[in-house]
Backbone as a ProteinNet text record, in pm:
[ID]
protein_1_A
[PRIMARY]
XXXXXXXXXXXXXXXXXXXXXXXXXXXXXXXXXXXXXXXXXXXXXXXXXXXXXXXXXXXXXXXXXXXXXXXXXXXXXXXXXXXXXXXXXXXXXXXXXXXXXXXXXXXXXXXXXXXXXXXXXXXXXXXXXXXXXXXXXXXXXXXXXXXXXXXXXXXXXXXXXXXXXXXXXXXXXXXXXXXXXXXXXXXXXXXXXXXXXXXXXXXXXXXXXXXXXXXXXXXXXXXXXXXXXXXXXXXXXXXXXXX
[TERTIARY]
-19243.6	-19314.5	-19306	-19420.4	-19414.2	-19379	-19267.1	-19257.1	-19224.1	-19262.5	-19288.4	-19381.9	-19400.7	-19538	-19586.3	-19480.4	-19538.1	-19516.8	-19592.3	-19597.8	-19736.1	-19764.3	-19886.7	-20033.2	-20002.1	-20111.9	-20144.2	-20045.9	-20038.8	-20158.9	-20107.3	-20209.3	-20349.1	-20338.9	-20483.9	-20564.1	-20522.1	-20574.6	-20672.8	-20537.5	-20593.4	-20676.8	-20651.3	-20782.7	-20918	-20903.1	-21017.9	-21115.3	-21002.2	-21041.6	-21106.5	-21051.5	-21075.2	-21236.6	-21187.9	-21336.1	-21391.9	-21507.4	-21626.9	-21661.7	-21570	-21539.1	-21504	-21370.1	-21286.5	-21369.2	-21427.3	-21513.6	-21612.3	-21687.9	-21816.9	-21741.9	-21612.7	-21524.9	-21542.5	-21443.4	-21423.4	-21485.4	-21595	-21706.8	-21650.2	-21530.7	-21492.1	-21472.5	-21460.6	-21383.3	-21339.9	-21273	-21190.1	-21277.6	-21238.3	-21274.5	-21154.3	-21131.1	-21067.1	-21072.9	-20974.4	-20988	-21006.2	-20993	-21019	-21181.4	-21267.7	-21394.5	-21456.1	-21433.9	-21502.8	-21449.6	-21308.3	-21231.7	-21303.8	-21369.2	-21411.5	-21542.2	-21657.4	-21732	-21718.4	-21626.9	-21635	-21561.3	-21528.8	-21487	-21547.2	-21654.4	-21796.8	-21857.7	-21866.1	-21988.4	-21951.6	-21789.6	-21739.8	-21707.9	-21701	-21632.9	-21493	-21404.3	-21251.6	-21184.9	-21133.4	-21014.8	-20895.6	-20859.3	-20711.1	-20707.1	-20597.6	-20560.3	-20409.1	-20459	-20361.2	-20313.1	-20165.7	-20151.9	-20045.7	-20058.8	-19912	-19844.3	-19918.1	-19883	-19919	-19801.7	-19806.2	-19900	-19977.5	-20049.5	-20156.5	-20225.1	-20362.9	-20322.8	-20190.2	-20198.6	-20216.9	-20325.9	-20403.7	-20441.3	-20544.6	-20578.7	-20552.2	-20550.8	-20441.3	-20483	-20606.1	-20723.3	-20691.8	-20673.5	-20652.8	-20500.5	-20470.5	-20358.4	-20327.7	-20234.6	-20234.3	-20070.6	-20128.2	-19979.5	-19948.7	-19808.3	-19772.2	-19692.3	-19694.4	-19688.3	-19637	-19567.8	-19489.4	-19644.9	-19588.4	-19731.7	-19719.3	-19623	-19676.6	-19733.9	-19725.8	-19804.7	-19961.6	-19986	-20106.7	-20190.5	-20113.6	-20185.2	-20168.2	-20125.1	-20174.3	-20270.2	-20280.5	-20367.8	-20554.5	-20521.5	-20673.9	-20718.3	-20881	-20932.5	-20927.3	-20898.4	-20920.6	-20755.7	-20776.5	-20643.8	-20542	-20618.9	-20546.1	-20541.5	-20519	-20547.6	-20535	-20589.2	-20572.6	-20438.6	-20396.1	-20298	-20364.2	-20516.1	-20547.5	-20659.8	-20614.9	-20731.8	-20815.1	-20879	-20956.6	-20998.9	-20946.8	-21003.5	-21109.7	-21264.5	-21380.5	-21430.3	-21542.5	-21615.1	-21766.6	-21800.3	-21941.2	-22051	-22161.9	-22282.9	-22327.9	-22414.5	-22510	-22643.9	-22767.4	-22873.6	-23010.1	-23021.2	-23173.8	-23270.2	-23298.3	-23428.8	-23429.8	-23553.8	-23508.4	-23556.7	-23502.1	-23618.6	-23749.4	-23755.5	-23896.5	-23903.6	-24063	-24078.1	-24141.1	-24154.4	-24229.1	-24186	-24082.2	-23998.5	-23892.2	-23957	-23885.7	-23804.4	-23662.4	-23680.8	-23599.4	-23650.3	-23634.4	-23542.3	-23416.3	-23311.3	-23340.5	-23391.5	-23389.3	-23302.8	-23156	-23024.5	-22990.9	-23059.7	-22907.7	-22775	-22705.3	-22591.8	-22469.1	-22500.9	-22401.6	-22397	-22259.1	-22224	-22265.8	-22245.6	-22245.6	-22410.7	-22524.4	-22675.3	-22682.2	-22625.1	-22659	-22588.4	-22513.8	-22434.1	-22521.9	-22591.4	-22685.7	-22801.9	-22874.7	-22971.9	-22934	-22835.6	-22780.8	-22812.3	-22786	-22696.8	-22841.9	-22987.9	-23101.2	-23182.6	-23153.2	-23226	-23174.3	-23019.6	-23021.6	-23074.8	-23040.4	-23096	-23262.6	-23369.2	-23513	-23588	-23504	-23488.5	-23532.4	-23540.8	-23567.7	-23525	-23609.7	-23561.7	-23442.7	-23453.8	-23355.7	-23368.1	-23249.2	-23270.6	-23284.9	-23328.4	-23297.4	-23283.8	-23194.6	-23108.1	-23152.3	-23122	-23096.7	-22992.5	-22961.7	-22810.3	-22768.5	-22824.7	-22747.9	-22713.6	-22777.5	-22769.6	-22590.4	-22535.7	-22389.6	-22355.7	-22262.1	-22192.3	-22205	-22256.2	-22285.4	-22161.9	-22091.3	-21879.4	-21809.8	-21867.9	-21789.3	-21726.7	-21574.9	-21559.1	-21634.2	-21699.7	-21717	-21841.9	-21921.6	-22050.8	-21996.6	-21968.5	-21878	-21894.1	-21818.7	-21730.3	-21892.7	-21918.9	-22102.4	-22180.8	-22197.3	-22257.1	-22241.7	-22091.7	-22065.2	-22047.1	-22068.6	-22077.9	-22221	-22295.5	-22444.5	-22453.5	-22328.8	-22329.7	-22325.2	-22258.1	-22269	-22353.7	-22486.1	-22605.7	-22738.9	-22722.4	-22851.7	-22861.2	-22924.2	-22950.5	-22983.2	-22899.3	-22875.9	-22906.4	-22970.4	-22985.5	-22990.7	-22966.8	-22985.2	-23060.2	-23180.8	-23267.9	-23333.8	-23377.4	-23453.8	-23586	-23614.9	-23729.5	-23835.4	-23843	-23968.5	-24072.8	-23914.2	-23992.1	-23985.7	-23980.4	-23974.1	-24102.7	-24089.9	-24200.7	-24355.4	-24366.1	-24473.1	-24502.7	-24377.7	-24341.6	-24377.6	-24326.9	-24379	-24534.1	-24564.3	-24740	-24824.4	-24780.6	-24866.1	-24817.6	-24734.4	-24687.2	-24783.8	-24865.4	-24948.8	-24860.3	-24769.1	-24690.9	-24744.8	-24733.8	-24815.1	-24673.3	-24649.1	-24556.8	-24555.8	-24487.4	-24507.6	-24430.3	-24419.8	-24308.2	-24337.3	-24227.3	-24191.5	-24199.6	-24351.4	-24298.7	-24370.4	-24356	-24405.5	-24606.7	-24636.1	-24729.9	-24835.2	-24766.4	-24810.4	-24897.8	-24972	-25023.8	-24929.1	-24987.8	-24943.2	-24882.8	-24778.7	-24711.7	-24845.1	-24830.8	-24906.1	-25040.2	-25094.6	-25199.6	-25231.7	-25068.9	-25046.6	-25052	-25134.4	-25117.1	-25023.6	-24990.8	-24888.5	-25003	-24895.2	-24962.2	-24884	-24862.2	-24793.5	-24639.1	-24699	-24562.2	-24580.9	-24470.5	-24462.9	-24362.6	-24309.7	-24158.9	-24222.7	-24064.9	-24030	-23944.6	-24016	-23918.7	-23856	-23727.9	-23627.1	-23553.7	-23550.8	-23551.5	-23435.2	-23372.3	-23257.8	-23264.2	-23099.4	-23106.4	-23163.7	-23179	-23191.8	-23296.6	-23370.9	-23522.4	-23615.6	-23574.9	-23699.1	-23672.9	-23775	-23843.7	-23879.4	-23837.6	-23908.1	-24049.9	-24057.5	-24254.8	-24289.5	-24179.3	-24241.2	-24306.7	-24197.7	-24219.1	-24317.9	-24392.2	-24435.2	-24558.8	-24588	-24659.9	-24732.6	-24659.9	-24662.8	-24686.9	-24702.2	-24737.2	-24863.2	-24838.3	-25013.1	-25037.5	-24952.7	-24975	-24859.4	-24824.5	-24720.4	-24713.2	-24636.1	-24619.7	-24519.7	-24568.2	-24472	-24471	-24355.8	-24340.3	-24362.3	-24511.7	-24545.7	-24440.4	-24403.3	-24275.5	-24383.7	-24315.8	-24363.2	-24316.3	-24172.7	-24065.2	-24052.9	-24018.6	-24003.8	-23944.7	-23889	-23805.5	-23912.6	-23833.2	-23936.7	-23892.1	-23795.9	-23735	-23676.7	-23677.1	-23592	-23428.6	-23302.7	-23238	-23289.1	-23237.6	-23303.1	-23294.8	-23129.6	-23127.1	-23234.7	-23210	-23283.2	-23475.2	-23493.8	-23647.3	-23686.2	-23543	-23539.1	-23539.1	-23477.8	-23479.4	-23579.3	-23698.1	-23787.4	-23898.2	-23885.7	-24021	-23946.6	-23878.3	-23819.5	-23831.7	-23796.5	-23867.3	-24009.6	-24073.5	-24216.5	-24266.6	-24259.6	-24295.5	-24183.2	-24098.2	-24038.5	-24036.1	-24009.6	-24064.1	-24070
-17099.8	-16972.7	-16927	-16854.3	-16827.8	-16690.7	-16648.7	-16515.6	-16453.9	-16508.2	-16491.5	-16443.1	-16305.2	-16282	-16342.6	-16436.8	-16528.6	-16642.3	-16658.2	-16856	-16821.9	-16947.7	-17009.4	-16980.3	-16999.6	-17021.6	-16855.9	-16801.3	-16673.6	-16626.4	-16641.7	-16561	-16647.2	-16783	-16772.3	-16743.6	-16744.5	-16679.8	-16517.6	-16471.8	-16296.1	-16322.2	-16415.4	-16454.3	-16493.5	-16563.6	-16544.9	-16422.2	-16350.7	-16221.8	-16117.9	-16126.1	-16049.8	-16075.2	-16228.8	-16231.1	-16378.9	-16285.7	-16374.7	-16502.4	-16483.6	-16563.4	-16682.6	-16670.5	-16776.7	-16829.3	-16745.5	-16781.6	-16898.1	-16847.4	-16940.3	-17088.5	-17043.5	-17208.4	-17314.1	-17284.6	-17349.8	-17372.8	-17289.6	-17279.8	-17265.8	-17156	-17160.1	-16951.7	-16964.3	-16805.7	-16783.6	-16664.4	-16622	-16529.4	-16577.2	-16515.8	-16403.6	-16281.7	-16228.9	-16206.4	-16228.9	-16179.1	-16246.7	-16254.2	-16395	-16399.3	-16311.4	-16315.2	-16400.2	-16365.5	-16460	-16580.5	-16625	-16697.5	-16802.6	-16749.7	-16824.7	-16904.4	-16795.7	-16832.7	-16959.2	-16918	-17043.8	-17144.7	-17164.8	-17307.5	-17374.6	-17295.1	-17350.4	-17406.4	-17317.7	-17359.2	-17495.6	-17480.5	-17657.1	-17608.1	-17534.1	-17487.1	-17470.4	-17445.4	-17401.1	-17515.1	-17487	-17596.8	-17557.4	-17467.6	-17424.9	-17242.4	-17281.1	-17147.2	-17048.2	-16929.6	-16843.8	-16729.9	-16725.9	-16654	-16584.4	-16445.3	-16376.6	-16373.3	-16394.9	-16381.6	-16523.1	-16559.4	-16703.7	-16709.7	-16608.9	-16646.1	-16699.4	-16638.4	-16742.8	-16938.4	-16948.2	-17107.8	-17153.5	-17195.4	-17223.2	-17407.9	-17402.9	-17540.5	-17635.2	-17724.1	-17811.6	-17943.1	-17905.8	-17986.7	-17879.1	-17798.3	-17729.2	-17751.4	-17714.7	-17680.2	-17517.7	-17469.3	-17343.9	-17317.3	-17169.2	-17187.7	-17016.6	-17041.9	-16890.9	-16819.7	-16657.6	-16581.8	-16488.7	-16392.2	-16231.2	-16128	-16069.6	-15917	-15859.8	-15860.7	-15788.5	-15911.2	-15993.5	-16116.1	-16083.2	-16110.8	-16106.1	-15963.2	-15852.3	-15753.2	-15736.3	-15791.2	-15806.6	-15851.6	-15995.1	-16076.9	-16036.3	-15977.6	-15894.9	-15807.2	-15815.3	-15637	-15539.8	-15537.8	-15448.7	-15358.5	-15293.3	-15200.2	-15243.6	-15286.5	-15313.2	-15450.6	-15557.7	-15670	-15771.1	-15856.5	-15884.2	-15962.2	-16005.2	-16139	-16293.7	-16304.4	-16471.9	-16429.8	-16555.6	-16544.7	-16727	-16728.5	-16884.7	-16886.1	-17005.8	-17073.8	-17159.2	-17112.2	-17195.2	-17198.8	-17326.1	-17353.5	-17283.3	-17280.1	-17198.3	-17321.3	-17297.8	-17367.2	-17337.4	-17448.9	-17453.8	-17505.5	-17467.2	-17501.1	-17554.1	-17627.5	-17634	-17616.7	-17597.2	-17568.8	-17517.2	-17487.2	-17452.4	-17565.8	-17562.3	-17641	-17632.6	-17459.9	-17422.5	-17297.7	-17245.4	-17164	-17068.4	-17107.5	-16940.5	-16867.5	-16780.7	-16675.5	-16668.4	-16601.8	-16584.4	-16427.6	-16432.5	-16285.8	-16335.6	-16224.3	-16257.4	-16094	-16119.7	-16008.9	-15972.1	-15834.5	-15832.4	-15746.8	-15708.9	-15671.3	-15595.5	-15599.6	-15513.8	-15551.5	-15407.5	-15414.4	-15364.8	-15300.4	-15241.3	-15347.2	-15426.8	-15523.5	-15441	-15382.1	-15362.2	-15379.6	-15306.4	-15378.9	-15508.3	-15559.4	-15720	-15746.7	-15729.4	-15790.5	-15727.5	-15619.9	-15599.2	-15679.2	-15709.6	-15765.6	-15939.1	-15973.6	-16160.2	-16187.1	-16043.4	-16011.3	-16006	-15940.9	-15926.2	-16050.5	-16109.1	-16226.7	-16354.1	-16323.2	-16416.5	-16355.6	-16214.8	-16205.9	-16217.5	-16254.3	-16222.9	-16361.6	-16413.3	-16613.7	-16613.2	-16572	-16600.7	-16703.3	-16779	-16944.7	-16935.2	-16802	-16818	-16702.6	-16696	-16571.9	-16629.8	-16585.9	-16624.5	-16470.9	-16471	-16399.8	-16360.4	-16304.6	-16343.4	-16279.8	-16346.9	-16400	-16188.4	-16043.4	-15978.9	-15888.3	-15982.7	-15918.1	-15915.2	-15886.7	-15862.9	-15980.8	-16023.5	-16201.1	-16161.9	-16273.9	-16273.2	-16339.6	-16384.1	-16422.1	-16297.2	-16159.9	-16055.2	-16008.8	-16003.7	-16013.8	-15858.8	-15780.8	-15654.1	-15738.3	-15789.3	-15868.3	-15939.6	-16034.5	-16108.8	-16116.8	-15962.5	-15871.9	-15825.3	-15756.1	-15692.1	-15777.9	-15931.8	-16014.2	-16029.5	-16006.5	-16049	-16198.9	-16296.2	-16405.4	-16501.7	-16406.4	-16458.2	-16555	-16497	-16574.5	-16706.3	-16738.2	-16914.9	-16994.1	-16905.5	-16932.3	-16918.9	-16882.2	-16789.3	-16910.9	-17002	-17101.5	-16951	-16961.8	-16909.7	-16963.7	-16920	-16946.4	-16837.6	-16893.6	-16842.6	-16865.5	-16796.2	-16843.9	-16691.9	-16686.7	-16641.5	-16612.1	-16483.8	-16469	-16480.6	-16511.6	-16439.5	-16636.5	-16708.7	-16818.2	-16841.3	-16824.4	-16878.1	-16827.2	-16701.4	-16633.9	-16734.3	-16732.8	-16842.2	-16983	-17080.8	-17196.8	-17166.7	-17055.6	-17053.3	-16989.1	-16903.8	-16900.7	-17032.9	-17137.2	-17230.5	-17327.8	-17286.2	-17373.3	-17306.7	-17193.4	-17122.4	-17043.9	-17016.9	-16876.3	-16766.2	-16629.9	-16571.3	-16426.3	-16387.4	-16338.2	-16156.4	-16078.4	-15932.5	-15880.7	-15744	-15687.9	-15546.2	-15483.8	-15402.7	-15283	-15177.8	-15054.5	-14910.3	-14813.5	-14692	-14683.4	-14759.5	-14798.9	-14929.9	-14945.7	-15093.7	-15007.5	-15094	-15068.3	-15057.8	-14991	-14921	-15100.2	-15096.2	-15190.2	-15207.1	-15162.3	-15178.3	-15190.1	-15242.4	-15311.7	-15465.5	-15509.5	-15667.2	-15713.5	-15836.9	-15930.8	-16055.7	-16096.7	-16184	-16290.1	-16386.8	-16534.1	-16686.6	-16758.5	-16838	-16884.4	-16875.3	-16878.5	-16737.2	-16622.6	-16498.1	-16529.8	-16456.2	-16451.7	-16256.7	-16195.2	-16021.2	-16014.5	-15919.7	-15889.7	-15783.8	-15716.1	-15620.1	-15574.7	-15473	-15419.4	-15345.6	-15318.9	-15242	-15109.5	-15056.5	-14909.1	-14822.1	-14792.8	-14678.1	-14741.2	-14869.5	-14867.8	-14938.9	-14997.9	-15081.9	-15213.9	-15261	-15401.6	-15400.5	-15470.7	-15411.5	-15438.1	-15386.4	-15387.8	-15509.3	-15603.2	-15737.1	-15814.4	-15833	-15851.2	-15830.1	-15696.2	-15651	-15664.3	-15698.6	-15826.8	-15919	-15992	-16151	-16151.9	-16062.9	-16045.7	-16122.8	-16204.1	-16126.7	-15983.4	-15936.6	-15791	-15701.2	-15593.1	-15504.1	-15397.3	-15391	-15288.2	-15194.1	-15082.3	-14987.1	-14952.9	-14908	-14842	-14709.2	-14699.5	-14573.3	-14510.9	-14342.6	-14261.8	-14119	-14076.9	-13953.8	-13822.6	-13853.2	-13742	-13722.4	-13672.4	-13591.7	-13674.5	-13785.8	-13853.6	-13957.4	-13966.3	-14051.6	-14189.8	-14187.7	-14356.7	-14419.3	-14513.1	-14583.6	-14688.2	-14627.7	-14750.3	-14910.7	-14942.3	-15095.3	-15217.3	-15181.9	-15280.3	-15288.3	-15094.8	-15054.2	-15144.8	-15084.8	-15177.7	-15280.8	-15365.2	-15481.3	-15522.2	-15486.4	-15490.3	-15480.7	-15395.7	-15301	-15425	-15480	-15575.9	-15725.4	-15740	-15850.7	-15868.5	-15781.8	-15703.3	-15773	-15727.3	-15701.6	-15852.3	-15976.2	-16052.8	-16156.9	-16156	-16244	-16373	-16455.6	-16566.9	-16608.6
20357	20340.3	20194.9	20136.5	20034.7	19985.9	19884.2	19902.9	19825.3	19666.3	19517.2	19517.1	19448.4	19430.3	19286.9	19192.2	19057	19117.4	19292.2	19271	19213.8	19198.9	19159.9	19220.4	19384.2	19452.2	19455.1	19513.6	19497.6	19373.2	19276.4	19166.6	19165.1	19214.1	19188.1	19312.7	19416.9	19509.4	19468.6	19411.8	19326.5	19245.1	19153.1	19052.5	19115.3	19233	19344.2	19371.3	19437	19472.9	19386.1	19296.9	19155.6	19053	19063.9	18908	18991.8	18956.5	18921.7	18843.4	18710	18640.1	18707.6	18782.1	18849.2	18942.3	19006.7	19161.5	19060.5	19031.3	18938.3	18865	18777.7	18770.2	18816.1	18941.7	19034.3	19192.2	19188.7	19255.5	19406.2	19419.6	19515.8	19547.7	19677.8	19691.4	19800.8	19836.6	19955.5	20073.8	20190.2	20289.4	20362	20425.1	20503.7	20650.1	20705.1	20863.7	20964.8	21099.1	21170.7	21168.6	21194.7	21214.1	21110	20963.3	20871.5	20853.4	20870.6	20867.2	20989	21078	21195.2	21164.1	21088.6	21089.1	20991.9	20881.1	20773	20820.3	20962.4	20977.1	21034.3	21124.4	21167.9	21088.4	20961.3	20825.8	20784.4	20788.1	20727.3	20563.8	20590.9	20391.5	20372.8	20450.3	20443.2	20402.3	20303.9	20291.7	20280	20290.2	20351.9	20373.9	20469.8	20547.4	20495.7	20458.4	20449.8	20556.5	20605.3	20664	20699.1	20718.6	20703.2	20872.7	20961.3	21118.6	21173	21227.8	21254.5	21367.4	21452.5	21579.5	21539.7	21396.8	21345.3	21334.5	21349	21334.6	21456.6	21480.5	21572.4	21584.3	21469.1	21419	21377.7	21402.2	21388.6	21252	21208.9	21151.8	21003.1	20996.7	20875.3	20781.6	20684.6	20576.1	20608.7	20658.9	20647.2	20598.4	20504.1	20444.2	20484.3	20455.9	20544.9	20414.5	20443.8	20317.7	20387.9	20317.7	20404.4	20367	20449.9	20457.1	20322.1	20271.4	20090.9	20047.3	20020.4	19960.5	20001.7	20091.1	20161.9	20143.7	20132.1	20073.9	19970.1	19892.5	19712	19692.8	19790.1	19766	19829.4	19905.2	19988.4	19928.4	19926.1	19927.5	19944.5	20089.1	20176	20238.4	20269.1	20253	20355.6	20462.6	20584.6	20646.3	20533.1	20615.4	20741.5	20770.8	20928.6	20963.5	20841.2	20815.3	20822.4	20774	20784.3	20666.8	20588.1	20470.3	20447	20395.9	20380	20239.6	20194.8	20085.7	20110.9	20038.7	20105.7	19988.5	20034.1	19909.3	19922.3	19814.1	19782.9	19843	19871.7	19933.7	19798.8	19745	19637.4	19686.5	19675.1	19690.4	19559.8	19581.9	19456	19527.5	19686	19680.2	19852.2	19913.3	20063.5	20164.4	20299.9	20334	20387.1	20388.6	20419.9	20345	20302.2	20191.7	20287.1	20410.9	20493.5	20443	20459.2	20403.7	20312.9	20247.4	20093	20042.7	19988.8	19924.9	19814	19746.3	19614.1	19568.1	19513.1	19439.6	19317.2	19253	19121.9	19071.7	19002.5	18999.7	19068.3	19190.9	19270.3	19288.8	19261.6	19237.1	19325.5	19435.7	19531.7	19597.5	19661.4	19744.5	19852.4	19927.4	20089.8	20084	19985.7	19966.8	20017.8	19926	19922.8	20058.3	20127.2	20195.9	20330.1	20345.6	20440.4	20456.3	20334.2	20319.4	20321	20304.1	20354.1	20556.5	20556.2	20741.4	20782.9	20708.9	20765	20754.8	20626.2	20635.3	20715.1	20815.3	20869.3	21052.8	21048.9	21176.8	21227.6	21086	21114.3	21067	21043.6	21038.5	20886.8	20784.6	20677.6	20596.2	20511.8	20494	20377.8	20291.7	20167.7	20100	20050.1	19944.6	19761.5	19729.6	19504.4	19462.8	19393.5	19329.1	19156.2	19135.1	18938.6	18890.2	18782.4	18740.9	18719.6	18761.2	18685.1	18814.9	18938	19083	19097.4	19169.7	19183.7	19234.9	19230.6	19293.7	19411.4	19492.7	19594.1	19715.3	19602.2	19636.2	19638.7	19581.6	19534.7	19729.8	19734	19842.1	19936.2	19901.6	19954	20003.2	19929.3	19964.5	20068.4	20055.8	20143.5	20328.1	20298.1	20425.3	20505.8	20434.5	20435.9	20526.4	20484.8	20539.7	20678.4	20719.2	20889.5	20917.9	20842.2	20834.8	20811.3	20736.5	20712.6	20581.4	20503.5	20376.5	20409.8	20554.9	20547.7	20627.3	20659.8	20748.4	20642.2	20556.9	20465.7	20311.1	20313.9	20171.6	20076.7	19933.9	19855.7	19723.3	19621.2	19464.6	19374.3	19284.2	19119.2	19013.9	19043.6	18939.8	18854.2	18722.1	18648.3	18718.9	18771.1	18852.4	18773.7	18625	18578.6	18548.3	18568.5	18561.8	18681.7	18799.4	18979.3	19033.9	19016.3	19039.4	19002.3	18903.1	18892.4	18980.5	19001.8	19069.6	19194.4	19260.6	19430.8	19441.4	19333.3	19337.9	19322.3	19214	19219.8	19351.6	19415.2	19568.3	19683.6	19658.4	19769	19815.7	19722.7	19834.4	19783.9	19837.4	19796	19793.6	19697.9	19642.1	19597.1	19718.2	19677.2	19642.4	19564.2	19504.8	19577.2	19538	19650.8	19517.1	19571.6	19458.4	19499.4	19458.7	19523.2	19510.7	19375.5	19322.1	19410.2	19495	19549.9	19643.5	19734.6	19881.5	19991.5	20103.2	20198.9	20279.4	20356.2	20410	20543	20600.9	20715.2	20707.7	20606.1	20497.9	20497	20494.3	20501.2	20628.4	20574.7	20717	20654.2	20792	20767.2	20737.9	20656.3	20579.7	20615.5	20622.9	20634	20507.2	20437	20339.1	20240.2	20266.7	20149.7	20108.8	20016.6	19929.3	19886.8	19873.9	19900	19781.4	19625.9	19560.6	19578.3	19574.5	19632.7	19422.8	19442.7	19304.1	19317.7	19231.2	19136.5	19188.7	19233.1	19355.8	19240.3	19163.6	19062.6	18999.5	18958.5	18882.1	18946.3	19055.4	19183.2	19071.6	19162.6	19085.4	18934.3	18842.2	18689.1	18701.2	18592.6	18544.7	18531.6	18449.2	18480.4	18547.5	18617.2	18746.5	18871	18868.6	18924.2	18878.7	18737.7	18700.7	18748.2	18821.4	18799.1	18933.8	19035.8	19190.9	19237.4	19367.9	19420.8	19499.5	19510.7	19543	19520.1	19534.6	19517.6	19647.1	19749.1	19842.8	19863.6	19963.5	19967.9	20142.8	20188.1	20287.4	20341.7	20391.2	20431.9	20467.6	20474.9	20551.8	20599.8	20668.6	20693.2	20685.6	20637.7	20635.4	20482.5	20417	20262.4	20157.6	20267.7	20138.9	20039.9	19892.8	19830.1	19825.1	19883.6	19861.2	19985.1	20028.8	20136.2	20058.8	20114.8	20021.9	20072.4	19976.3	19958.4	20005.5	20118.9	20229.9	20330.1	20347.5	20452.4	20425	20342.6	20304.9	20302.6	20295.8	20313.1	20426.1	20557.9	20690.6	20721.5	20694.3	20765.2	20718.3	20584.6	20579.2	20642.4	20623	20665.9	20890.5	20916.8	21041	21057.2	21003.1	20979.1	20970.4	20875.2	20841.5	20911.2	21014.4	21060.1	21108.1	21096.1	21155.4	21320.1
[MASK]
+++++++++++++++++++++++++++++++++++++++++++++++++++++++++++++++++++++++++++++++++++++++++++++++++++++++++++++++++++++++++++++++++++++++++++++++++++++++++++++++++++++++++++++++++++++++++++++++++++++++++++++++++++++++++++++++++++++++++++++++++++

């Protein structure tokens, strides 16, 4: 049992938890709790098990290493941890295997956002999400947690929208951005392959961007408000255009 809080594994575990930096390295990051811990052994990403309560040693196919309850809450996010943590590896993608449904991230930055919108695009079958590099890590463990376990069902990338954007128009996808300026949602008909840009909580989609569209939409409301947050909008078209 480990029960230094200066071993080794110990801190880089925290260096896990912590930066982005490390996560992107070594192209790895941490999961909490039995629930995510579960799903990522389904996914096939875990390569070893941390744990402060010996009832999670369960598996007999895993490495699991055991730690006292202050260890383990140094090492967690979250205030109250479950006592089981996972070292997993990141899924990398270059491409999807189907382009029906597309959404596309342009810097949003609140994890529990992103981590709603991973959880919607896996409950409304969507083929993938693309990202750009100033959206929040999508390893960041609050994202993570958010997901429910979608992060390891949902093909994921990182690309520069302003050159992608172009690539899936000349593929026949037909590509909308999401803005107060756009047309009324209930306007669109569904198409066979779309892709959904999702914009920044405080400036939407940039102008660029919004650019380079074949169309730009908005979500009729009827109540006073001028904005929907941006998971939520994301649900609601994702809803809408489901497969």
């Amino acid at each position: 049992m480990i029960t230094s809080f200066q071993n080794e594994k110990v801190k880089y575990y925290k260096r896990l938890m912590n930066s982005k930096k490390e996560r992107d390295k070594d192209k790895l990051f941490i999961v909490e709790g039995r629930h995510l811990v579960e799903e990522a052994i389904r996914a096939n990403v875990v390569l070893e098990i941390m744990v402060s309560d010996k009832k999670y040693i369960e598996n007999k196919n895993f490495k699991y290493i055991e730690v006292t309850e202050g260890i383990m809450k140094k090492i967690c996010d979250t205030k109250s941890p479950q006592g089981i943590i996972a070292l997993c590896k990141q899924n990398t993608f270059d491409s999807f295997k189907s382009n029906q449904r597309l959404l596309l991230i342009d810097d949003i930055q609140d994890p529990g956002n992103l981590g709603t919108i991973l959880r919607s695009c896996d409950a409304f079958n969507f083929d993938g999400i693309v990202m750009n590099e100033r959206t929040v890590d999508v390893y960041n463990p609050k994202v993570v947690r958010a997901t429910q376990g979608a992060i390891f069902r949902v093909p994921m990338m990182k690309k520069d929208l302003i050159d992608y954007i172009p690539i899936l128009r000349e593929k026949g996808i037909k590509v909308y951005g999401t803005s107060l300026d756009g047309e009324s949602l209930s306007h669109i008909g569904s198409c066979e392959n779309m892709a959904f840009i999702l914009g920044n909580e405080g400036n939407g989609v940039s102008n660029t961007l919004l650019q380079m569209t074949d169309k730009n939409i908005y979500i009729e409301m009827n109540g006073e408000s001028e904005s929907l947050n941006v998971s939520i909008a994301a649900s609601i078209i994702m809803y809408i255009f489901r497969k």
